[in-house]
C-alpha positions as CSV (number, residue, x, y, z in Angstrom):
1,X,-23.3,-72.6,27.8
2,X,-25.7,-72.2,24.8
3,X,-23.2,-71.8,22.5
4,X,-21.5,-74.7,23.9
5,X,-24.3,-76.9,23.3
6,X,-24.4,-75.9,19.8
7,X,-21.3,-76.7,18.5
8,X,-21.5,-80.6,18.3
9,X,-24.4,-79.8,16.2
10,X,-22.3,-77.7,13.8
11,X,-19.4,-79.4,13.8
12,X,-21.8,-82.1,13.1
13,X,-22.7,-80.0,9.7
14,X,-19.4,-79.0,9.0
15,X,-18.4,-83.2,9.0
16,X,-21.6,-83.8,6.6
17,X,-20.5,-81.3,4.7
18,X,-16.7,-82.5,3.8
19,X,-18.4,-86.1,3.4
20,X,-20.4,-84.6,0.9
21,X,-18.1,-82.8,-1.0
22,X,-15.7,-85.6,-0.8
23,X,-18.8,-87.9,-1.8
24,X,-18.8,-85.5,-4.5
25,X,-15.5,-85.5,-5.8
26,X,-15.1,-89.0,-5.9
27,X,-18.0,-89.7,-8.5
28,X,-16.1,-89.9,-12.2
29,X,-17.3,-90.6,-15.4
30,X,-16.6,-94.7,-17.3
31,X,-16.7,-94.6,-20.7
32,X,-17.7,-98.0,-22.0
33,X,-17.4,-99.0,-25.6
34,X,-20.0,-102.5,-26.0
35,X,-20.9,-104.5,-28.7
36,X,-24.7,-104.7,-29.4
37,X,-25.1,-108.1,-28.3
38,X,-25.5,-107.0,-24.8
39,X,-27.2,-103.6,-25.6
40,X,-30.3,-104.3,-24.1
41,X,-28.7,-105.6,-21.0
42,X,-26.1,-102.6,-20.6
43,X,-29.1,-99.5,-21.5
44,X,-31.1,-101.7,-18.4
45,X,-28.4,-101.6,-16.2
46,X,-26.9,-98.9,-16.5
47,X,-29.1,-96.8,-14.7
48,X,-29.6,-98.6,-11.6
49,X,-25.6,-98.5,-11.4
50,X,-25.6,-95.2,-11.8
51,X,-28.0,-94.7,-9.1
52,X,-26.5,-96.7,-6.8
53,X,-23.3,-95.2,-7.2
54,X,-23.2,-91.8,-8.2
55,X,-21.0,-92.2,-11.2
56,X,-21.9,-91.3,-14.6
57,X,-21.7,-94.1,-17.7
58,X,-20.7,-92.9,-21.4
59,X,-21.7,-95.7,-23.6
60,X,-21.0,-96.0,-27.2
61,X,-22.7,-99.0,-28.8
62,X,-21.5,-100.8,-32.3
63,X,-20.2,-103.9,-33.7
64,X,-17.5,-105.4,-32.3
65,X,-15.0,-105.4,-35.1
66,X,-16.1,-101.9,-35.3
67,X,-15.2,-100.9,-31.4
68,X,-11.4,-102.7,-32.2
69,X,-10.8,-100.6,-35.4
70,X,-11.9,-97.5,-33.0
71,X,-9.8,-98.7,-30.1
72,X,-6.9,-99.4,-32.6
73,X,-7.2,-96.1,-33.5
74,X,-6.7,-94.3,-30.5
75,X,-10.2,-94.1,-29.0
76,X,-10.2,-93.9,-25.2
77,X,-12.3,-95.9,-23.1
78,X,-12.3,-97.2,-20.1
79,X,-14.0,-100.6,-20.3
80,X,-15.1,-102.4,-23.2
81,X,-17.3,-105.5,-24.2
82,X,-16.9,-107.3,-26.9
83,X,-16.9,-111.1,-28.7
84,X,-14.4,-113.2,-27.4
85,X,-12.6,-113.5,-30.3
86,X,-11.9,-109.6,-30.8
87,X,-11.5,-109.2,-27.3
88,X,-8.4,-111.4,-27.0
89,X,-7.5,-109.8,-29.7
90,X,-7.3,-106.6,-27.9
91,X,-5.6,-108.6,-24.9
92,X,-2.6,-109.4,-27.8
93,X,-2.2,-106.0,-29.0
94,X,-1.9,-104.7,-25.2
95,X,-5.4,-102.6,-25.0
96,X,-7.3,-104.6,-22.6
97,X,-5.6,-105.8,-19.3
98,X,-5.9,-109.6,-19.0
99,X,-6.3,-110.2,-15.7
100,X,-9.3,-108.2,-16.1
101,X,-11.0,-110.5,-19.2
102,X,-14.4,-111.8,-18.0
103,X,-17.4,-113.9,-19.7
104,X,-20.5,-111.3,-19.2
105,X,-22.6,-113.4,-21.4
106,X,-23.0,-115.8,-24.5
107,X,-26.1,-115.6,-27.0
108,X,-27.3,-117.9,-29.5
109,X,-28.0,-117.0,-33.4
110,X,-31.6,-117.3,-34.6
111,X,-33.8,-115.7,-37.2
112,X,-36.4,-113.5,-37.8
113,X,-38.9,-112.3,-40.5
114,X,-40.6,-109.2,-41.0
115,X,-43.9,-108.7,-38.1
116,X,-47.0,-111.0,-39.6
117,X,-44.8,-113.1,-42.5
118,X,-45.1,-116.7,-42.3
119,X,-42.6,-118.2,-40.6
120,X,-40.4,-121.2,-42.0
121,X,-39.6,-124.2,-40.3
122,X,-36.0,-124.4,-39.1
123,X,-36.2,-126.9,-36.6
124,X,-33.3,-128.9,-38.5
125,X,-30.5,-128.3,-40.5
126,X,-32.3,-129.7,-43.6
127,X,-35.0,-127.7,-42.8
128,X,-33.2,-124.6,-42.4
129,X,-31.9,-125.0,-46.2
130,X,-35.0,-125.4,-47.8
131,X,-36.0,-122.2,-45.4
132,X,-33.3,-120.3,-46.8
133,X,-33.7,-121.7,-50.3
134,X,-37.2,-120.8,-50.4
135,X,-36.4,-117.0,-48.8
136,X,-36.4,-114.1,-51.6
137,X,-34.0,-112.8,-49.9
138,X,-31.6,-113.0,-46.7
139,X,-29.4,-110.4,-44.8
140,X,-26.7,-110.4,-41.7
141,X,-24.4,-108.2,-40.7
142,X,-21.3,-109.4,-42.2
143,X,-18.8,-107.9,-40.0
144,X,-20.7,-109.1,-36.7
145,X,-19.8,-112.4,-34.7
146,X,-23.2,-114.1,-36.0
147,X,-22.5,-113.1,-39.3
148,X,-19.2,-114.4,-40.2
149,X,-20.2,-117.4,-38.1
150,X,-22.8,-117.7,-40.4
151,X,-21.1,-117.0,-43.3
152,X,-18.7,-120.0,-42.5
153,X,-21.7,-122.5,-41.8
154,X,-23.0,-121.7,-45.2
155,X,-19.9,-122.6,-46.7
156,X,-19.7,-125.5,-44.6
157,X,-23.1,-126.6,-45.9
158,X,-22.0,-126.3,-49.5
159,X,-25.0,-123.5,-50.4
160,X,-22.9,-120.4,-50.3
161,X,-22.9,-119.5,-54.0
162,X,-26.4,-120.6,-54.2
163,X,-27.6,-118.0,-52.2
164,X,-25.5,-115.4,-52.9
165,X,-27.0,-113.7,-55.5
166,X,-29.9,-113.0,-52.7
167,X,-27.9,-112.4,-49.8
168,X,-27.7,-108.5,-48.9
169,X,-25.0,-107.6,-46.7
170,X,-25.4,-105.1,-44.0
171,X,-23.1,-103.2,-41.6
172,X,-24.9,-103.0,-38.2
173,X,-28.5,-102.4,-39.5
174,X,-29.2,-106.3,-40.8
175,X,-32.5,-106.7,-39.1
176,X,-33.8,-102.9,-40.1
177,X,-33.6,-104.0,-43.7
178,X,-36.0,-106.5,-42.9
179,X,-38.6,-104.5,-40.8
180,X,-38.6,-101.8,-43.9
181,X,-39.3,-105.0,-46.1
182,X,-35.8,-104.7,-47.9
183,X,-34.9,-108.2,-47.3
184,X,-37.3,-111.2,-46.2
185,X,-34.9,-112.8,-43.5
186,X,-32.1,-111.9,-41.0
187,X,-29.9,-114.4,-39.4
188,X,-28.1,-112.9,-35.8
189,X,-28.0,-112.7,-32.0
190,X,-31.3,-113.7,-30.7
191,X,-30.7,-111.4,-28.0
192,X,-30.0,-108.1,-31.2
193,X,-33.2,-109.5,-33.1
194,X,-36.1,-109.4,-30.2
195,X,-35.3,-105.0,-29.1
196,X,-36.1,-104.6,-32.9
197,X,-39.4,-103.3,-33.6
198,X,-41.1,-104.8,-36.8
199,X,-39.8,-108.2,-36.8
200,X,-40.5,-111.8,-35.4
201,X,-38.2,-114.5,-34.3
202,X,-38.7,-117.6,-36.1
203,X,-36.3,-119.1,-33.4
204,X,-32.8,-120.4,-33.0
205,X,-30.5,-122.1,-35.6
206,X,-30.7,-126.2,-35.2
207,X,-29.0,-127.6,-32.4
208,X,-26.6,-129.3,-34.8
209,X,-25.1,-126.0,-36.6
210,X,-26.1,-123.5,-33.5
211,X,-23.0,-121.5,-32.4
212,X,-22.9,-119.1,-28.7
213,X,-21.5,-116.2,-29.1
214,X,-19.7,-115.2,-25.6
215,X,-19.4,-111.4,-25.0
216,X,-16.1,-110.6,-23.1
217,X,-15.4,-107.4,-20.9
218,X,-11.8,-106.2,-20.1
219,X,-10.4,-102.9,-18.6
220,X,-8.3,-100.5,-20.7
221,X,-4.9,-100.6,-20.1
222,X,-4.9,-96.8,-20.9
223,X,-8.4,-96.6,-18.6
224,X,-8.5,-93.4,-16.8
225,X,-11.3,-94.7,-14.2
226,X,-9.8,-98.3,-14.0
227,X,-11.4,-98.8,-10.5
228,X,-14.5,-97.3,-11.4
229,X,-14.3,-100.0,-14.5
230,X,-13.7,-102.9,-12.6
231,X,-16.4,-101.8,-10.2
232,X,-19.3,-101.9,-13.2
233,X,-18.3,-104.5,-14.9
234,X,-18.6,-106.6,-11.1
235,X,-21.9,-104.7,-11.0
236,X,-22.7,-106.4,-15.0
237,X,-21.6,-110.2,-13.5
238,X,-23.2,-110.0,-10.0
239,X,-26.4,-111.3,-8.9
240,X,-28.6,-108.4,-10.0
241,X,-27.5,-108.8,-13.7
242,X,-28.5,-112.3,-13.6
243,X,-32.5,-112.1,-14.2
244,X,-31.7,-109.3,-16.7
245,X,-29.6,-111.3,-18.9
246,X,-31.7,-114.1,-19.3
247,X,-34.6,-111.6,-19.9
248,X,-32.5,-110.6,-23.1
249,X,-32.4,-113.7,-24.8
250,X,-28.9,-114.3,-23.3
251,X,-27.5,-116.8,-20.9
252,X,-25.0,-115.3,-17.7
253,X,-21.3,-115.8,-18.1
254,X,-20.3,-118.4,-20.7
255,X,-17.1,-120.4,-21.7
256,X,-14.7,-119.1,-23.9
């Protein structure tokens, strides 16, 4: 009888025990390629999702245009995050399944001078020129969404030649040229400017010449964890992500 009475207990261990294994074997690793306009958001979140679930994120941050030439290379991922534009890209060239394309968040371009430098009146597009006029010198990154958005509005605005012989180009590090006093302004993501250590936001570009950036996430249509994909990026939309976002300098979801 005693050892009767002691066998629901270990088959009650021995069931624990397979759910636990099987537990186990069911966490898997995402790898997740993501543009740096949701970099702050994504290095929050991440953790509690892997918390939550078990499963492990490998994140590899860059710009955008960057990511695609990676991806179009042969780079293996199994979610990604990128600017609308490169994104459908990707959706075109069969990389990113398109059912799967959704808005995780749109920024707005502003700019920012080093810590403790005056800070320029922007608050309208006249305004802005003389700011950028009166600047020794002006960077952006000219391969990133902001900065070939910018790029265009100078053109627009007739000042592009004007200011060329002070513009510095950067590749991804824009806003570190101005906190090491290499260049006196940096025009980008609000939400890529206020992480940066050593610089101030002056604030966003004028109403009348701002442009939102939307940051699109798709699944891999060579994703080896596409359920686990699909699963994080609901876990970067839902309700949670919400406060986070708008935390960042970035506004949830967005039209594209």
């Amino acid at each position: 009888m005693a050892v009767c009475s002691r066998m629901p207990t270990m088959a009650g261990l021995g069931l624990f025990l397979v759910l636990a294994s099987g537990a186990v074997a069911r966490a898997g690793e995402i790898k997740v390629l993501s543009t740096v306009g949701v970099k702050s958001v994504v290095e929050e979140m991440a953790p509690q999702y892997e918390q939550k679930t078990g499963h492990k994120l490998a994140i590899t941050f860059g710009l955008a245009t960057t990511l695609k030439r990676q991806i179009e290379g042969g780079e293996a991922f199994d979610l990604a995050i990128m600017t609308g534009a490169v994104a459908d890209e990707l959706i075109k060239q069969g990389k990113l399944v398109a059912a799967t394309r959704t808005n995780v968040a749109r920024g707005g371009i502003g700019i920012a001078v080093r810590a403790g430098a005056p800070k320029p009146d922007i608050g309208s597009v006249d305004a802005l020129k003389r700011a950028l006029f009166a600047a020794k010198s002006i960077t952006y990154n000219k391969e990133g969404g902001s900065g070939i958005y910018f790029a265009a509005l100078l053109e627009r605005l007739g000042i592009a030649e004007d200011l060329k012989p002070k513009t510095k180009l950067a590749t991804g590090n824009a806003p570190e040229l101005v906190a090491a006093g290499e260049a006196e302004m940096v025009v980008q993501l609000i939400t890529e400017l206020l992480p940066v250590r050593g610089i101030e936001l002056v604030g966003p570009l004028p109403a009348e010449v701002q442009n939102y950036i939307v940051l699109v996430a798709g699944v891999g249509t060579q994703a080896k964890e596409p359920a686990l994909a699909k699963d994080f990026l609901q876990f970067l939309t839902g309700p949670a992500a919400g406060p986070v976002i708008k935390a960042k300098g970035l506004e949830p979801g967005g039209s594209s």
